[in-house]
Every structure is written in structure tokens, then in C-alpha cells.
VMD Tcl script that draws the C-alpha trace (Angstrom):
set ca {
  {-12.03 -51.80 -28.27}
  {-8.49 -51.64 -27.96}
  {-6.46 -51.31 -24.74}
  {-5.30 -47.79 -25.90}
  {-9.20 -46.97 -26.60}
  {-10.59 -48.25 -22.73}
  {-7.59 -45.71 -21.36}
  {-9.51 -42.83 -23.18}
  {-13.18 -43.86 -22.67}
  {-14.53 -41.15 -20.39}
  {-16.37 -43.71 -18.60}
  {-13.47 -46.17 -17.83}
  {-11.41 -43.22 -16.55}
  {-13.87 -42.11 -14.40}
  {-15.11 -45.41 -12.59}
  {-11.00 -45.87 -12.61}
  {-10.40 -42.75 -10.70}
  {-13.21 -43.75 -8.05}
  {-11.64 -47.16 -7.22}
  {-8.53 -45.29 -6.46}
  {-10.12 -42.43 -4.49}
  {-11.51 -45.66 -2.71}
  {-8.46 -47.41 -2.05}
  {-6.14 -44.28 -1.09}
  {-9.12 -43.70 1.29}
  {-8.64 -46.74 2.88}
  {-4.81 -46.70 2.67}
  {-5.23 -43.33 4.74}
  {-7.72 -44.67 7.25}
  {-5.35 -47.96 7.73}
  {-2.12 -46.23 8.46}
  {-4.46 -43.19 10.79}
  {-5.66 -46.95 13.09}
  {-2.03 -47.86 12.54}
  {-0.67 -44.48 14.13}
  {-3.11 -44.73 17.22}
  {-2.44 -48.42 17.52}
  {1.32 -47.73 17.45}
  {0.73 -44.84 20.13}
  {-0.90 -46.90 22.72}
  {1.08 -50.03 22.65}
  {4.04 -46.83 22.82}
  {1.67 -45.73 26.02}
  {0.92 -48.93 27.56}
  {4.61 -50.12 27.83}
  {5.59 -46.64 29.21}
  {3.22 -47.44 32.39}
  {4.09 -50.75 32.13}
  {7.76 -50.04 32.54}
  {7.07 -48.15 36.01}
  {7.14 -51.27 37.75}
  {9.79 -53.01 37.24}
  {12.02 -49.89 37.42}
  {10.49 -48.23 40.60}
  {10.96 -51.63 42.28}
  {14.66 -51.88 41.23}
  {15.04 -49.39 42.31}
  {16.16 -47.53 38.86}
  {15.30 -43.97 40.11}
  {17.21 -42.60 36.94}
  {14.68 -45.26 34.65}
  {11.89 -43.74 36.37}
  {12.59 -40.41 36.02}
  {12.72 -40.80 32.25}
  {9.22 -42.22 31.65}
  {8.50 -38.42 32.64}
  {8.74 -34.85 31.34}
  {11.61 -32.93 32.52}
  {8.76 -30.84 34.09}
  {6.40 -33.91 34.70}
  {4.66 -34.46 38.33}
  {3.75 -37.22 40.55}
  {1.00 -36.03 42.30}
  {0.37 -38.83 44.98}
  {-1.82 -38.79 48.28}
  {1.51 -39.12 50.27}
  {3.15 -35.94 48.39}
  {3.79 -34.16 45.29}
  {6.87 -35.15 43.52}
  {7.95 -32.33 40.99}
  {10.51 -33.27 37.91}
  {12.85 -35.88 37.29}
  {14.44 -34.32 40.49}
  {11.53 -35.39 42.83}
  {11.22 -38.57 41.05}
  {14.45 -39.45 41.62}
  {14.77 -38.69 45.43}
  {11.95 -41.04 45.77}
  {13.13 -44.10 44.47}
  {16.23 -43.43 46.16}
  {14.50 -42.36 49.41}
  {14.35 -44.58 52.77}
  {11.14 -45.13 52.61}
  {10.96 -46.48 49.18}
  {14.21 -48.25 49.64}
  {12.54 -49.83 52.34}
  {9.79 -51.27 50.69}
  {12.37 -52.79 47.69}
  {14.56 -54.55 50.28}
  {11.92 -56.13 52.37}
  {10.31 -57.42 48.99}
  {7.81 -55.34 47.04}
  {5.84 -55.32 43.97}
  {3.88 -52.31 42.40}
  {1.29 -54.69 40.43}
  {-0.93 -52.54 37.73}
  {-4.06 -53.01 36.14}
  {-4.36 -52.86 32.17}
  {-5.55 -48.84 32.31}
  {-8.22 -47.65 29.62}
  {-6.23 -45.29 26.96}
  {-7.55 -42.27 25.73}
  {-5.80 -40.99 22.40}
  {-6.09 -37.14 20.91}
  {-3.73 -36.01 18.79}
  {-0.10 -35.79 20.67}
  {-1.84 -35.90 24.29}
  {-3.32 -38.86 25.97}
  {-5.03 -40.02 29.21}
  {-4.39 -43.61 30.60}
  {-6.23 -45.00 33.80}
  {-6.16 -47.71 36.11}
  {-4.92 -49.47 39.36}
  {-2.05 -50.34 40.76}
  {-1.52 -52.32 43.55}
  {1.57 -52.21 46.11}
  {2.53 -55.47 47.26}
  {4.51 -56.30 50.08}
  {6.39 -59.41 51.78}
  {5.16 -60.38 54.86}
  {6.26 -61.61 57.48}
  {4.98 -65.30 57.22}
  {7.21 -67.21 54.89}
  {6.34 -67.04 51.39}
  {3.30 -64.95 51.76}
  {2.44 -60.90 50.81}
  {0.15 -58.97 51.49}
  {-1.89 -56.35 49.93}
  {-0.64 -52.79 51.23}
  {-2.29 -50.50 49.33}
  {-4.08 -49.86 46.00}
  {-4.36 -46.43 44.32}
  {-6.40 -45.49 41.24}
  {-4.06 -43.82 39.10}
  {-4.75 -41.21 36.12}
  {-1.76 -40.61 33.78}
  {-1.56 -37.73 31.78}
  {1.15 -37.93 28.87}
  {2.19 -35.90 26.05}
  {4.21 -36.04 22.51}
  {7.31 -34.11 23.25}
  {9.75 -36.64 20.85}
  {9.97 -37.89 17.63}
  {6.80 -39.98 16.34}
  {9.28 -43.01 15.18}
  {10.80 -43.08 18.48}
  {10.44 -46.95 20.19}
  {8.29 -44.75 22.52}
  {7.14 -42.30 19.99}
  {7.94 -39.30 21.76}
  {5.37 -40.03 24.68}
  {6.22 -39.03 28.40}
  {4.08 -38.69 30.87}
  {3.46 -35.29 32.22}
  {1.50 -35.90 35.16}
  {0.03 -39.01 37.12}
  {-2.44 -38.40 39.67}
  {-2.57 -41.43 42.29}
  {-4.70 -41.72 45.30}
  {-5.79 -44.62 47.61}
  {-8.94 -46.87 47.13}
  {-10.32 -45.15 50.63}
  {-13.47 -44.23 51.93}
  {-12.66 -40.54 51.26}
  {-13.81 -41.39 47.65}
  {-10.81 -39.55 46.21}
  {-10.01 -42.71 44.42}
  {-13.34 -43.03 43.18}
  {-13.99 -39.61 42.09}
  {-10.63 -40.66 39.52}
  {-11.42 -43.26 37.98}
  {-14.91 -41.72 37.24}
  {-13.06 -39.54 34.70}
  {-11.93 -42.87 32.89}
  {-13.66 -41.66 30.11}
  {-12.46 -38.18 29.73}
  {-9.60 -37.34 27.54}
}
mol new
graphics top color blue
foreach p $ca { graphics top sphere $p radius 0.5 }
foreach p [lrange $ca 0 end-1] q [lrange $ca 1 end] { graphics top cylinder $p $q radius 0.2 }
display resetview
């Protein structure tokens, strides 16, 4: 058989086309884990960067992890747009907390991917300075439910991903806390 001849034997170009029906099949299902990978590494240092800008006190920072229509729907008050967010960081009370010495400390939150929306939750907890020399203390921590969206580009640093609403409430006997990180596993 010559190597014209194998091109042309039915056979050949049939167990030929399966190997590459095989391999494009597993090209596609790479770069699909690749793309959700990609998305919550995107999503993960989007809630990580709350942090470190809320306790700068980078109210503009903040405000750009959400929506333009995005909420903050805490147990202390409802913060609407990058407006509300804003007046927070820049609030007394806040501004407060980042002078005597804080640190908003989260948990690695569980990530829930579909499509362009996504669901991350976890903990966070507020620590403050106290007032014994290189000590803090443990002022609150809130289960927190993000809820973000793909309004940008998909090759974006951040893909496109903002949040569009985070839910936070207070590890308290009133369960509220609870009750949200029960829906860690819905999307």
C-alpha cells in the first residue's frame, strides 16, 4: 500500500475522522474547564479585592467591584449603587473603624458558576484594634452571599464580572446568618 492508497482506504479515513472527532472533543471540553477556571479565579480576586480597598479606605475601588446598579444589602442598611457604596467608605463610621486599625478578614467562599451569572459564599470577619497594645479583637463576623454578573468583556483581567448584589448578615442567634449560608449550594 502506498501512502496515497491508505489516504483513500475507506477504512483509514474513517477510524481517521474518529480520532479527530475525539481530540476536537477534548480540545472543546479543555478550553469550556479553562473558561470556568478563568471565571472564578476572575470571581475570587473580585471578593478578594474588597478588603484591602474598603479598609483603605478606596471608596471609589469599592464602588467598582459593583454594578452601577449593584446593592449592599447588609444587616446595618441597604447601600444602593456605586453612590451608596461610596458614602460608606467615606462615612464616619467606617472611617472610624480604618483609623483606629481594622481588618475585614474573608473566608475562601464556595463559587457557583452558570453561564454569565455566579453565586460566591462565605465569611468575613471584621477585625478591630484594641485597646491593649498589640492585640484585636474579633468585632463581628457576617456570612456573606455575593451575587455577580457578566456585564464586560470575557478577556477583561476581570472578565466582565461585577457583583450585583451581596447579602451580609451577622453570625447571631437570629439565624439570619445561618439561613445564608444554607443556600451555599444554590446557584
Amino acid at each position: 500500500m502506498t501512502p496515497s492508497s491508505a489516504l483513500t482506504d475507506p477504512s483509514d479515513l474513517t477510524a481517521l475522522a474518529a480520532r479527530l472527532a475525539s481530540v476536537e472533543s477534548r480540545i472543546a471540553e479543555t478550553e469550556r474547564r479553562l473558561a470556568a477556571a478563568e471565571d472564578e479565579l476572575a470571581i475570587l480576586r473580585i471578593l478578594g479585592s474588597y478588603s484591602p480597598r474598603v479598609d483603605s479606605g478606596d471608596a471609589e475601588g469599592v464602588a467598582q467591584l459593583w454594578t452601577e446598579d449593584g446593592v449592599y444589602d447588609v444587616d446595618t442598611g441597604r447601600l444602593d449603587g456605586h453612590d451608596g457604596l461610596i458614602e460608606m467608605v467615606r462615612g464616619d463610621a467606617h472611617q472610624g473603624l480604618i483609623a483606629h486599625g481594622c481588618g475585614h478578614v474573608p473566608s475562601l467562599p464556595v463559587v457557583l458558576l452558570d453561564g454569565d451569572t455566579a453565586v460566591a459564599t462565605g465569611y468575613t470577619q471584621l477585625v478591630v484594634r484594641s485597646s491593649r497594645p498589640g492585640r484585636y479583637t474579633v468585632l463581628r463576623v457576617t456570612a456573606s452571599r455575593w451575587e455577580l454578573e457578566r456585564r464586560g468583556p470575557v478577556d477583561a483581567p476581570d472578565r466582565g464580572w461585577r457583583v450585583v448584589l451581596r447579602t451580609a448578615r451577622a453570625m447571631t442567634d437570629d439565624g439570619e446568618g445561618r439561613q445564608l449560608l444554607a443556600r451555599s449550594r444554590e446557584g
